[in-house]
Steps between C-alpha positions, in 0.01 A plus 500: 500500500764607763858437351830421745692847588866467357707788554910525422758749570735512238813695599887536310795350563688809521605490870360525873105465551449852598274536780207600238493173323508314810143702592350443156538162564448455823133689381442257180603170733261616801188599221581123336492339910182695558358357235608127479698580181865478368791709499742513254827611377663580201837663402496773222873442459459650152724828584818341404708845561434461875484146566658416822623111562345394816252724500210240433653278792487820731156610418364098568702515841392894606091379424549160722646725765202719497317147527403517121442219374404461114249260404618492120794563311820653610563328811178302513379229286450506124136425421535547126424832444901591460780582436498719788776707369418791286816413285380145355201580380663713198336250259140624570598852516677443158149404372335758656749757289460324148105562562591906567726490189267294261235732567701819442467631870904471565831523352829407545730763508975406505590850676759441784542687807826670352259609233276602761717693667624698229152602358432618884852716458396604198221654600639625815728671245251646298317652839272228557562352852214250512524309167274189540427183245198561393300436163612802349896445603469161392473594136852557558631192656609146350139305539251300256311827429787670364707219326412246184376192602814323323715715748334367804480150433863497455523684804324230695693247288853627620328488899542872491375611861149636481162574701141487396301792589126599509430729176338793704216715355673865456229673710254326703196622676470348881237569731641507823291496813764656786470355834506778739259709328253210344481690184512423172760688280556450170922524434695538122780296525781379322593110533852425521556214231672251727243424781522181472839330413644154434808412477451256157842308550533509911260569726191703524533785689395517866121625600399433145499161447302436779124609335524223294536231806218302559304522785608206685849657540369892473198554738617790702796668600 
């Protein structure tokens, strides 16, 4: 049973259309044409930090221009598979962080940039130039691993700024079949404990929010 092709391209708010975005879309709306299906898009306005006002109304005008037309969402019609915007659907990602929490696969860790920074000086100081969060630097930080439950429920009660973050395995073994070669290599490595981040207050954080759309707003990119 043949299914209808629905593709989006899902780009950020954070200025121009560069040139590449306009050619990944221009692919994904020619591939849905081809084959009598839809093309979408979607804003992942999620990266607050470089948010640029007008920046959605520019990237509408720059794909009609290019004679882009979407079929749903941004700039097209809404069909019911919304919101479009990457930024309103915090509730389900919300959901989607309680489930990594309740089954002890995140945490939610209260360090600040400033703190940041200063642990990165800090080791800078001490000779280490690359100092990285990690699940062994972690056990250092201000996070639900590290502090008593009663501590971070009143953090989270006060609105104290905070992010949930995947609990990362210390070491992980990953077969990884390289491209060029076509081999298969087996590689130690060590997972950095924020891979995936969300921002529990805000917003979730852009490029990792998006594996948990649907879909009817997610096909390709």
């Amino acid at each position: 049973m043949s299914s209808k092709v629905r593709v989006r391209f899902a780009p950020s708010p954070t200025g121009p259309l560069h040139i590449g975005g306009v050619r990944t879309a221009l692919y994904n709306y020619l591939f849905a044409k081809k084959h009598g299906g839809d093309f979408l898009l979607r804003i992942e306005d999620t990266d607050q930090t470089r948010f640029v006002p007008g920046a959605e109304k520019y990237i509408v005008e720059a794909l009609a221009w290019c004679g882009i037309s979407p079929d749903e969402g941004i700039g097209g019609k809404d069909l019911g598979n919304g919101p479009y915007r990457q930024s309103e659907r915090k509730p389900m990602y919300r959901e989607y962080a309680e489930q990594l929490l309740a089954a002890d696969k995140a945490y939610i860790a209260f360090d600040t940039a400033e703190e940041l920074d200063t642990m990165r000086q800090m080791a800078k100081d001490a000779g280490a130039s690359n100092w990285q969060y990690n699940y062994i630097t972690r056990g250092n930080m201000k996070n639900s691993l590290t502090l008593p439950k009663e501590e971070v429920d009143a953090k989270i009660a006060a609105g104290e700024p905070s992010i949930v973050s995947r609990r990362a395995r210390a070491r992980l073994d990953v077969p990884r079949r390289t491209l060029r070669a076509r081999r298969l290599a087996l590689l130690r490595v060590s997972r950095r404990g924020r891979a995936m981040r969300f921002r529990v207050r805000l917003h979730a954080r852009e490029h990792r929010a998006s594996v948990l759309d649907p879909p009817s707003t997610s096909a390709l990119k």
